[in-house]
SETOR-513349 format. One record per residue (C-alpha): x, y, z; chain; residue number from 1. Coordinates in nm, 2 decimals. Example, Ala and Ser with C-alpha at 12.3 -4.5 7.8 and 13.67 -1.06 7.14 Angstrom:
<drenzas>
DRENZA      xx      yy      zz  kette   nr
DRENZA    1.23   -0.45    0.78      A    1
DRENZA    1.37   -0.11    0.71      A    2
</drenzas>
This chain:
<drenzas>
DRENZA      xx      yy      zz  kette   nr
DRENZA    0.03  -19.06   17.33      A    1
DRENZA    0.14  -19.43   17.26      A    2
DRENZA    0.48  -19.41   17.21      A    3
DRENZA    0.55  -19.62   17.51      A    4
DRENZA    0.40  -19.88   17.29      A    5
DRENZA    0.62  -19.85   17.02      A    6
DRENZA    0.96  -19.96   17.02      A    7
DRENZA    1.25  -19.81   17.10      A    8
DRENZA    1.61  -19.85   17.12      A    9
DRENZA    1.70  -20.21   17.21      A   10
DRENZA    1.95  -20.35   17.42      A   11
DRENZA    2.25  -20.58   17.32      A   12
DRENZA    2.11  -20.89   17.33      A   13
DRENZA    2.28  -21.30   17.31      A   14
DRENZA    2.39  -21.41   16.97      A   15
DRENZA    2.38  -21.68   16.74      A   16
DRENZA    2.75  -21.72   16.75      A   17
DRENZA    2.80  -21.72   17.17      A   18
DRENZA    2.48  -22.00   17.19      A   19
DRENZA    2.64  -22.19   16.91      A   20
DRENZA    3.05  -22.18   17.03      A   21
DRENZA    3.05  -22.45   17.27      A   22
DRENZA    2.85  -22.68   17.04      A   23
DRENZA    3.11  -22.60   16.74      A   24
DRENZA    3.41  -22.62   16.95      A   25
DRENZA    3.36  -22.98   17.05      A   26
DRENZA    3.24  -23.08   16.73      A   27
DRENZA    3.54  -22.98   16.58      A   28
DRENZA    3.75  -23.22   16.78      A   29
DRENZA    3.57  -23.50   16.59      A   30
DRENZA    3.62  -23.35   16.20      A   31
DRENZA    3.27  -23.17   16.21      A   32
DRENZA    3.24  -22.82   16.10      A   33
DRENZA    3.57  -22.69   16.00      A   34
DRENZA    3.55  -22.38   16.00      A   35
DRENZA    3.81  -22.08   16.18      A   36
DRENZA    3.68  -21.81   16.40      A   37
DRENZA    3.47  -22.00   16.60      A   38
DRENZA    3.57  -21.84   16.95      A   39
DRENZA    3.57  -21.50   16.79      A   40
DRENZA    3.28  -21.26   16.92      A   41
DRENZA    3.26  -21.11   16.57      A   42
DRENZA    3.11  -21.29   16.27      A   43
DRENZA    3.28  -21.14   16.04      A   44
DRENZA    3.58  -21.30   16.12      A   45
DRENZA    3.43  -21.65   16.07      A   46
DRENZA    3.56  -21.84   15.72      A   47
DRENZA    3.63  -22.17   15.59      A   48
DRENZA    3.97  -22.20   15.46      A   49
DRENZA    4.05  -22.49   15.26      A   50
DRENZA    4.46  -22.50   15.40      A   51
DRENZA    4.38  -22.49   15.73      A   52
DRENZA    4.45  -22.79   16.01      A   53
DRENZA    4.08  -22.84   16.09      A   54
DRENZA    4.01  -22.91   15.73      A   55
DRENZA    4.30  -23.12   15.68      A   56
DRENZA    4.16  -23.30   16.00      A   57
DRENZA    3.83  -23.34   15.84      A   58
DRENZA    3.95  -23.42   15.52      A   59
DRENZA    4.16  -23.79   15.72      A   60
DRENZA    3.85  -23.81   15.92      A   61
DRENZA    3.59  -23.89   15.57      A   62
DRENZA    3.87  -24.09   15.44      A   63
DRENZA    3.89  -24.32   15.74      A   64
DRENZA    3.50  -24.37   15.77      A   65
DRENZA    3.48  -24.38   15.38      A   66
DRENZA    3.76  -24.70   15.44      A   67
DRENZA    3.57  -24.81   15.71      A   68
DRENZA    3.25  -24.79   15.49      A   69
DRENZA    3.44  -25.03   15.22      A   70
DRENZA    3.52  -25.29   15.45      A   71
DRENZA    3.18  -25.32   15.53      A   72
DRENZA    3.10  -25.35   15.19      A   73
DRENZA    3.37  -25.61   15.10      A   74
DRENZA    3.24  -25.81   15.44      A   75
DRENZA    2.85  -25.82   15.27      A   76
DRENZA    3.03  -25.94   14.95      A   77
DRENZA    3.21  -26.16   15.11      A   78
DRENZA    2.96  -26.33   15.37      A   79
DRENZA    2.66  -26.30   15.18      A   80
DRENZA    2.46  -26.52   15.46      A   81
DRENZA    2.53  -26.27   15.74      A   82
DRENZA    2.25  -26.02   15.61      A   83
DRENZA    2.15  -25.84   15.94      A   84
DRENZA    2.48  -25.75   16.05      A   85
DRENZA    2.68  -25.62   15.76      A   86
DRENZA    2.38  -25.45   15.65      A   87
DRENZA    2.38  -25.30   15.98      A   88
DRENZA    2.74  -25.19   15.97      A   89
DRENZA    2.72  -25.05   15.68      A   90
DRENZA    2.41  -24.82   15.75      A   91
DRENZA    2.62  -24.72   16.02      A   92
DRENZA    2.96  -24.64   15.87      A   93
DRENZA    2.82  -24.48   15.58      A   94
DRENZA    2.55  -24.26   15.76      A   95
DRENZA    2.80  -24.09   15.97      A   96
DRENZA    3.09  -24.09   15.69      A   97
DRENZA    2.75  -23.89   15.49      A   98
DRENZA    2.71  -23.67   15.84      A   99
DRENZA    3.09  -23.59   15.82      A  100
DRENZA    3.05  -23.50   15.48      A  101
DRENZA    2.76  -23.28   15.52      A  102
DRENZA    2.94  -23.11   15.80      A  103
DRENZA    3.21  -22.99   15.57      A  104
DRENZA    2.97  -22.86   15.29      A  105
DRENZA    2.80  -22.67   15.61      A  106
DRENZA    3.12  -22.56   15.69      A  107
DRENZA    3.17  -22.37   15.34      A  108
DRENZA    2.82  -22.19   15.35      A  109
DRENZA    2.88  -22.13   15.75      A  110
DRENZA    3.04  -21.80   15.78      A  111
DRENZA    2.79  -21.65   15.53      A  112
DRENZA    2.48  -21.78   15.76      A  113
DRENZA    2.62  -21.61   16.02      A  114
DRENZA    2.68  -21.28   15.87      A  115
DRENZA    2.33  -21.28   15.76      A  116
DRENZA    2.23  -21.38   16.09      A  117
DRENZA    2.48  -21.11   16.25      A  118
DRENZA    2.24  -20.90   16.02      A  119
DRENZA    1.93  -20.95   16.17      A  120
DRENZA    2.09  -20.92   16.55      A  121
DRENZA    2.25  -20.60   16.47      A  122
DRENZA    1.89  -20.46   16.36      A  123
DRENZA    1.65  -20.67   16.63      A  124
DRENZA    1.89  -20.80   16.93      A  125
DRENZA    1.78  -21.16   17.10      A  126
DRENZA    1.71  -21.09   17.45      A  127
DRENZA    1.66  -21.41   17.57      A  128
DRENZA    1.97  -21.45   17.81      A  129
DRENZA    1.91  -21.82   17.85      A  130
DRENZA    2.02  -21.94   17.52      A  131
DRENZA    2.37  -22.01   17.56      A  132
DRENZA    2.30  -22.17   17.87      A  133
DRENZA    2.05  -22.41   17.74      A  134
DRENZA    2.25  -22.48   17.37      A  135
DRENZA    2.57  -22.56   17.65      A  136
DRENZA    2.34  -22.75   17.84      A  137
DRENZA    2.20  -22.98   17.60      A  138
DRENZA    2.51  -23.05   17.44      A  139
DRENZA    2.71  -23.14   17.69      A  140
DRENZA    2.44  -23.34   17.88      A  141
DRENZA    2.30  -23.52   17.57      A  142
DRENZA    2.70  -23.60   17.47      A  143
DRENZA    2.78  -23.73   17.83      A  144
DRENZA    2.52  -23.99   17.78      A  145
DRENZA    2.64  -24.12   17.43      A  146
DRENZA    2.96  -24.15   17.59      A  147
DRENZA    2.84  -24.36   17.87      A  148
DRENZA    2.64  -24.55   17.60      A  149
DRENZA    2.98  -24.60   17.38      A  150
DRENZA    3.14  -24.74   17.73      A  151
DRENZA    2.89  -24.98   17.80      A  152
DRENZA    2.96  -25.11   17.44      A  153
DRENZA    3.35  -25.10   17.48      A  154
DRENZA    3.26  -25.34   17.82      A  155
DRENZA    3.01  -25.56   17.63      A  156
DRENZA    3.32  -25.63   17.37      A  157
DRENZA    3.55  -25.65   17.66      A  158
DRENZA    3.39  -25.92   17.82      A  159
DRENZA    3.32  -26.11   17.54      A  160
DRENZA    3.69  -26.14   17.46      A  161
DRENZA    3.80  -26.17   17.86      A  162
DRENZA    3.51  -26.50   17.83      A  163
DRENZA    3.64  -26.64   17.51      A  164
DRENZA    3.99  -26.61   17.53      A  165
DRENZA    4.14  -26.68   17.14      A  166
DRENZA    4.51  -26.73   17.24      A  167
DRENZA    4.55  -26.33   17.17      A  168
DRENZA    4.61  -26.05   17.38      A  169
DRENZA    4.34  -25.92   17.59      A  170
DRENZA    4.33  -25.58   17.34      A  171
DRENZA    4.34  -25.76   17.00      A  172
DRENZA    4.14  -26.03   17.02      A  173
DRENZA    3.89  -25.68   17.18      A  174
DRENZA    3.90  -25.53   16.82      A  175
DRENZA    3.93  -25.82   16.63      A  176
DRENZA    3.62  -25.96   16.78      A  177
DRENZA    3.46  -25.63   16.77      A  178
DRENZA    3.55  -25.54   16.43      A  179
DRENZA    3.59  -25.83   16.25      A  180
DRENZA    3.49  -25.71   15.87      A  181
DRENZA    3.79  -25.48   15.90      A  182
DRENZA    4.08  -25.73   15.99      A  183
DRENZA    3.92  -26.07   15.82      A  184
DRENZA    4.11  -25.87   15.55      A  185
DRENZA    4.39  -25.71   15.72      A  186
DRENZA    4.65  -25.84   15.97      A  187
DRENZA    4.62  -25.65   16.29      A  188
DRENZA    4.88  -25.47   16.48      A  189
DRENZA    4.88  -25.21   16.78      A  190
DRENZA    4.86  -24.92   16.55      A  191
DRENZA    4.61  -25.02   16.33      A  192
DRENZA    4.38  -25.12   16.60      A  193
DRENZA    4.43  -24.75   16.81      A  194
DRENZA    4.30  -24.64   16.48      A  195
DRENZA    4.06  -24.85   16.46      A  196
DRENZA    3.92  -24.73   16.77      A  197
DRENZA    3.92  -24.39   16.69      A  198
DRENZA    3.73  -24.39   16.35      A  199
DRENZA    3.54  -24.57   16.53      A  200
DRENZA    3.49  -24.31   16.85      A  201
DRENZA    3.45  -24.03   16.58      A  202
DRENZA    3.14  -24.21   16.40      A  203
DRENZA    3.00  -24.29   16.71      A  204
DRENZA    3.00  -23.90   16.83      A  205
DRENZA    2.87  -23.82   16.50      A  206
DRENZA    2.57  -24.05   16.54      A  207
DRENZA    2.51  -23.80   16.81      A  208
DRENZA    2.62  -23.46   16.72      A  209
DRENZA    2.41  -23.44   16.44      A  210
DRENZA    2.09  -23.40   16.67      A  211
DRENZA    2.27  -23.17   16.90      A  212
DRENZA    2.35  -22.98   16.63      A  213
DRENZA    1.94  -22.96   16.55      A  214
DRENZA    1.84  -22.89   16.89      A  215
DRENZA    2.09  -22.62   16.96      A  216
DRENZA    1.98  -22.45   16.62      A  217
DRENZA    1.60  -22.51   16.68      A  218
DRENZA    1.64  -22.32   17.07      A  219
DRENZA    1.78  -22.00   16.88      A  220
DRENZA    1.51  -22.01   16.59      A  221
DRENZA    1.22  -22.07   16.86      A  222
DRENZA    1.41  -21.80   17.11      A  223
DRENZA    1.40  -21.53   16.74      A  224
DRENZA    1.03  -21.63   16.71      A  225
DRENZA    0.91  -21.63   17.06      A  226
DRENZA    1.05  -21.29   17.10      A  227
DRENZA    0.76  -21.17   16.85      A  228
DRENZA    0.49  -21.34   17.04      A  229
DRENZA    0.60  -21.18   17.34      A  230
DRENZA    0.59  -20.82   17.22      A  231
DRENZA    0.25  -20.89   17.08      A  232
DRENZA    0.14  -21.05   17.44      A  233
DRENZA    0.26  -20.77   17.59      A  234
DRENZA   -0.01  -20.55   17.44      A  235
DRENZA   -0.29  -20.75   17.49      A  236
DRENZA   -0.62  -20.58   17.56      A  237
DRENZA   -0.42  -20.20   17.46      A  238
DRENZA   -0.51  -20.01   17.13      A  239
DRENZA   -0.15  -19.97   16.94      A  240
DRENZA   -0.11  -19.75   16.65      A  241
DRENZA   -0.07  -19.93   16.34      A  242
DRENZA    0.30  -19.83   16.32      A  243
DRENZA    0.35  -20.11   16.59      A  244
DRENZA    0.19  -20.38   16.43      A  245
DRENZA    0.38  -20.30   16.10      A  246
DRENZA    0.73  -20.31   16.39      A  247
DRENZA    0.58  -20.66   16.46      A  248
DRENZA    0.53  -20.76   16.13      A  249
DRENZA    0.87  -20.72   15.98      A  250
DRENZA    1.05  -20.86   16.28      A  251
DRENZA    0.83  -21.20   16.23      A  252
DRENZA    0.91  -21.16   15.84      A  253
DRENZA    1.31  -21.13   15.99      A  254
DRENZA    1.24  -21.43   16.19      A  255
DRENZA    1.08  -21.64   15.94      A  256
DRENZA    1.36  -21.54   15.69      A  257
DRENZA    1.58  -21.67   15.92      A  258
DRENZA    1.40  -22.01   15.98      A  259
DRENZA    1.45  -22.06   15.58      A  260
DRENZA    1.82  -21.96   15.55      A  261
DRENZA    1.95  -22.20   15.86      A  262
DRENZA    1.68  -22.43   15.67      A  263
DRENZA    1.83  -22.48   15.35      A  264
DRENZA    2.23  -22.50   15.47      A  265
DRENZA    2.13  -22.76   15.77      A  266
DRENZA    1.84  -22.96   15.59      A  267
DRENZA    2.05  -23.25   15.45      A  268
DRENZA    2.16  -23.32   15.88      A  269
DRENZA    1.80  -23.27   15.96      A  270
DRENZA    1.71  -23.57   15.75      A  271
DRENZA    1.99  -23.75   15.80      A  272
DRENZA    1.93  -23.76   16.14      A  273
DRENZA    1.58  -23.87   16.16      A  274
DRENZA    1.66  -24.14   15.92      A  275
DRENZA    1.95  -24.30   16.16      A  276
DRENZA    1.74  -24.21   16.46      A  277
DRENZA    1.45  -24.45   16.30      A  278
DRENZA    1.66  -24.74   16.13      A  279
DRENZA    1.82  -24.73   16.48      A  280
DRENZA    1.56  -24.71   16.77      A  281
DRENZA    1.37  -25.00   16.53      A  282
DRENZA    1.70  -25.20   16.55      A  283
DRENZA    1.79  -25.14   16.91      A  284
DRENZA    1.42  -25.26   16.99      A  285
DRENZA    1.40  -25.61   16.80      A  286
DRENZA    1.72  -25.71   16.99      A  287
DRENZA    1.57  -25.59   17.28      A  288
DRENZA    1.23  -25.77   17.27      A  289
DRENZA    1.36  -26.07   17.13      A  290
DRENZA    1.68  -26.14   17.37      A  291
DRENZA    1.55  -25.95   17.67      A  292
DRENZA    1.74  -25.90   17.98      A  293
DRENZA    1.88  -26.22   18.01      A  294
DRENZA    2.27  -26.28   18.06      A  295
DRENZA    2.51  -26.42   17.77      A  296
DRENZA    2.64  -26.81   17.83      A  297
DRENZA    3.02  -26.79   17.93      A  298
DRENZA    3.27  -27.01   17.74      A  299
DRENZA    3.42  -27.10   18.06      A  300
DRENZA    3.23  -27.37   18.18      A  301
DRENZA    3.47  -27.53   18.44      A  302
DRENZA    3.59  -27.19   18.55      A  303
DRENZA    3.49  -26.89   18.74      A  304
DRENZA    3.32  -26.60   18.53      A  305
DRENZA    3.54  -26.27   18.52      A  306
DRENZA    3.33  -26.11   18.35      A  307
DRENZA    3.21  -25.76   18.51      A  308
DRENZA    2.85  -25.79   18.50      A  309
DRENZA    2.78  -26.18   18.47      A  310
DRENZA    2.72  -26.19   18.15      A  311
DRENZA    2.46  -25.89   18.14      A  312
DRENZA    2.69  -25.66   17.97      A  313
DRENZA    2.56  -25.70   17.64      A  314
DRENZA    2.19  -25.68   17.82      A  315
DRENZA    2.29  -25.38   17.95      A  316
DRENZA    2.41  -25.21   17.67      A  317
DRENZA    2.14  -25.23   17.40      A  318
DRENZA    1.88  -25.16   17.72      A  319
DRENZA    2.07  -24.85   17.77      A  320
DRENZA    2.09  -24.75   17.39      A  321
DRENZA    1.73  -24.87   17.32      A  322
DRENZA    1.61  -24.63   17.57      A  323
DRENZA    1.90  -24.34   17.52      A  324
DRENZA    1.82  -24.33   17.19      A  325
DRENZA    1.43  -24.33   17.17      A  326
DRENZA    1.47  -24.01   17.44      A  327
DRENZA    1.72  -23.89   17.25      A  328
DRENZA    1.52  -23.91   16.89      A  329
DRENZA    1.21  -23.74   17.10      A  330
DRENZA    1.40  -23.45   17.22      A  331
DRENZA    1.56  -23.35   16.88      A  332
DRENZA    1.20  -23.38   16.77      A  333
DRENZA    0.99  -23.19   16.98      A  334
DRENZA    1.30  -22.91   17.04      A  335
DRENZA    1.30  -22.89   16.63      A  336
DRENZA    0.87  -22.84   16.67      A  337
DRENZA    0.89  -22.59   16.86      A  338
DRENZA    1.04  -22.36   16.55      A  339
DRENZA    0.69  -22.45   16.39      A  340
DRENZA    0.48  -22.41   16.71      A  341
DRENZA    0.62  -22.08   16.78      A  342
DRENZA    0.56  -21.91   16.39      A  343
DRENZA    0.17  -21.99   16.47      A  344
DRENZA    0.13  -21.84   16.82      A  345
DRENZA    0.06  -21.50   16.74      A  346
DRENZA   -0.26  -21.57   16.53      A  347
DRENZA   -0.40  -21.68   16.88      A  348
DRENZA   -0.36  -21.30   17.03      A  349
DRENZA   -0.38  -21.12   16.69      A  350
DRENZA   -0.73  -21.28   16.69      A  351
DRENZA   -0.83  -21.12   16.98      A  352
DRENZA   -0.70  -20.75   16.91      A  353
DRENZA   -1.06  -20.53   16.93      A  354
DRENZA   -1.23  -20.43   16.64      A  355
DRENZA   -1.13  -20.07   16.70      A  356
DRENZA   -0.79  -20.16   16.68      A  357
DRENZA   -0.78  -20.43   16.36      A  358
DRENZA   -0.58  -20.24   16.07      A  359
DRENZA   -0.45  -20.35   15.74      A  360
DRENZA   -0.07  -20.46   15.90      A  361
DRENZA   -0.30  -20.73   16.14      A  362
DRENZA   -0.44  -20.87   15.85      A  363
DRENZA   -0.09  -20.91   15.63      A  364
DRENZA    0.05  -21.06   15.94      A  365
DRENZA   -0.20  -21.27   16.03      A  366
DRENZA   -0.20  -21.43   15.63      A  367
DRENZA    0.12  -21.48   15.68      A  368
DRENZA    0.14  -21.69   15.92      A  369
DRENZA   -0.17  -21.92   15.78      A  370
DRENZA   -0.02  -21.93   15.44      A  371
DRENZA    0.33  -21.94   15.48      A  372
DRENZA    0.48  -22.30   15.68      A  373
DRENZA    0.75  -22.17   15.92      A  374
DRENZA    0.96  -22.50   16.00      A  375
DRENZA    1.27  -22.69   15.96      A  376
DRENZA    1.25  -22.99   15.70      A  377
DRENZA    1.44  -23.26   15.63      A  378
DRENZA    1.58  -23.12   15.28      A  379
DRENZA    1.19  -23.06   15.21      A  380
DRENZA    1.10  -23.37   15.26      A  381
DRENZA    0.91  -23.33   15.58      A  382
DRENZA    0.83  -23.04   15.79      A  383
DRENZA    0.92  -23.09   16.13      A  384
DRENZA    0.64  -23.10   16.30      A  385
DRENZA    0.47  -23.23   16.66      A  386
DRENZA    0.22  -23.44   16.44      A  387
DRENZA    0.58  -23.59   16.29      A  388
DRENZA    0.63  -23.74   16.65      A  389
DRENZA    0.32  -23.93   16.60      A  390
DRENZA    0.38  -24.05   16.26      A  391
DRENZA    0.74  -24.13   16.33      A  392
DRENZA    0.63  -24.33   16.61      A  393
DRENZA    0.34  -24.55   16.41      A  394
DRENZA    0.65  -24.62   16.16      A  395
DRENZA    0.87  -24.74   16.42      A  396
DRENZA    0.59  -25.00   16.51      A  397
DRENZA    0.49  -25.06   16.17      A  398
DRENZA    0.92  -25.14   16.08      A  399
DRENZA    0.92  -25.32   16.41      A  400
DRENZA    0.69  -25.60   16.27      A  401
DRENZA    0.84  -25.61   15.96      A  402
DRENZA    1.22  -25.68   16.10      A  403
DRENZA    1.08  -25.95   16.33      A  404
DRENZA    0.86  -26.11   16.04      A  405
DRENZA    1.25  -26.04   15.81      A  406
DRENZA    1.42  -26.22   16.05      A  407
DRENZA    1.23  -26.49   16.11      A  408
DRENZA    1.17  -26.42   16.48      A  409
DRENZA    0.84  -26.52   16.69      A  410
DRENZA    0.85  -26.57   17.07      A  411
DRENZA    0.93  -26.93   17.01      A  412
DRENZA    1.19  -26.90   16.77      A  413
DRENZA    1.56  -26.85   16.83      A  414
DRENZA    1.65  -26.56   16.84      A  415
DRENZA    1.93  -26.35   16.58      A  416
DRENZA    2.23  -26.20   16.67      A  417
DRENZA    2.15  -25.85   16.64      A  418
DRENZA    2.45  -25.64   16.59      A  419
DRENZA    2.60  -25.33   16.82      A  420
DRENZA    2.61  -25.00   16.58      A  421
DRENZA    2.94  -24.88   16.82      A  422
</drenzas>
């Protein structure tokens, strides 16, 4: 009599592995994830091998931001007066050397996650035929902007050495103006500086990759859970046998199952990435509130400015970043929520199932959900949540005051050179 209501054969749906390959792909090109297989439809043929180009390439990329990392260490050592800036190279550098690092230990638990994953498909297929499209989507749009963001840096350091000309080429007085706790130490030439740059390019991508990485995975736990709330919407107001409701029941245990596995191999980038995202967006906005929009004195006083924007480059820049990032830091954030928002929907219709039709399974189901936190974390830490958007943002405020009142800055008071993190 209802066995239109209970479920039946299911049709191929999208995978984890198709929503995830673009995202992997690129990241790859920068040291990240090194794992082979990646283009291959099949999971199983997914592994990290140890003698393998990619990990060779990630194993020179940590060793450059590890040396990168030093310098900055060696510059703080060194110039003990310049607090602000080395301190904020430093947190750079080593953050995304950490990221690279974390990417590799990913890396080795990787093809397991997506057998088990692979698992789950195989018994309860996604049908949600959007995922790829919107893992591509905000990958390559969220990507596009850092790079724009890392080019209005490279002009901001342009400009600055085109202004102040050192008796160097236009290239090395660029990055040894731009980098100058690396070759206070070292004597510059060509190759060193192309190296230079790209160390420097790879951190830089990594700043960002890590919360595409997060949103990407949070879209495919939200699409796993939202496919539960729609087979229990789709019910609403009919009596269902109790076989159904136990059907439901183990596909949210699935889900949530899931949510916990990609939880515990991905939690140390979750937290790494709120933690850059928040020392950053607080830096970005002090330099912004205490320099403004104002343009940057040239050093050519009897002689026409060349520079490209008039001096507003460096204006430009942390504008851009300060407002690229705090968008960027709220998308990762409310994508990631959505994993929690999602595990308690289907108390909402499960409430409303008739009297006639409440049975044991409903009830399980229904503790489950109230008793059990379905959510990323931050290496258990913090549950990713849409009341962590709120507290995040009254900590930005509250480490805002406190790095103005550090610094020494009031609206009278001259204002620090705040550093650029690219």
């Amino acid at each position: 009599m209802y066995d239109y209501l209970v479920p039946g054969p299911r049709a191929k749906g999208t995978t984890f592995q198709a929503a995830m390959k673009l995202t992997i792909i690129i990241g790859q090109v920068f040291g990240l994830l090194p794992v082979v297989g990646v283009s291959e439809k099949d999971s199983s043929k997914i592994r990290f091998t140890i003698f393998s180009w990619r990990c060779l390439y990630s194993c020179l990329t940590i060793m450059g931001q590890s040396t990168f990392m030093v310098f900055c260490i060696l510059s703080l050592v060194k110039n003990t007066e310049e607090s602000l800036s080395s301190n904020t190279s430093i947190v750079f550098y080593s953050t995304n050397c950490l990221i690279t690092v974390l990417f590799f230990r990913i890396a080795t638990r990787w093809p397991r996650l997506c057998r088990q994953i692979a698992k789950v498909e195989a018994i309860d297929p996604n049908p949600d035929n959007t995922l790829v499209r919107k893992c591509n989507a905000a990958c390559i749009i969220t990507l596009s902007l850092a790079a724009v963001e890392h080019v209005f840096a490279d002009i901001s350091g342009l400009s600055g050495a085109l202004d102040c000309p050192t008796g160097k080429h236009l290239y090395e007085a660029f990055i040894t103006t731009s980098f100058p706790w690396i070759y206070s130490f070292i004597t510059y030439n060509d190759l060193l500086g192309l190296i230079t740059q790209i160390i420097n390019l790879q951190c830089t991508f990594n700043w960002n990759f890590s919360d595409v990485f997060v949103i990407c995975v949070s879209f495919f736990l939200t699409s796993r859970l939202e496919q539960v709330n729609k087979r229990i919407v789709a019910v609403k107001g009919k009596y269902v046998p109790s076989t159904f409701w136990r059907s439901i029941r183990e596909d949210y245990c699935r889900a949530a199952s899931l949510v916990r596995k990609v939880d515990d191999v991905i939690g140390g980038i979750i937290f790494i990435s709120f933690a850059n995202n928040l020392f950053f967006i607080c830096l970005q906005m002090l330099h912004t509130f205490v320099e403004g929009v104002s343009a940057k004195p040239s050093c050519k006083y009897d002689a026409p400015d060349e520079r490209l924007f008039r001096g507003y480059e460096q204006a430009i820049y942390f504008v851009y970043s300060c407002v690229f990032l705090v968008a960027r830091s709220l998308a990762v954030s409310l994508i990631a929520a959505q994993v929690h928002t999602a595990s308690t929907k289907p108390a909402q219709a499960l409430y409303r199932v008739s009297s006639s039709a409440y049975c044991v399974e409903i009830q399980r189901l229904l503790d489950q959900i109230h008793m059990d936190t379905v959510a990323l974390s931050g290496i258990q830490f913090f549950n990713v949540t849409r009341g962590l958007v709120l507290t995040v943002a009254g900590t930005i405020v509250t480490y805002e005051l406190v790095l103005m009142q550090f610094t020494g800055v009031s609206p009278t008071s001259a204002s620090p050179t705040v550093p650029s993190p690219t």
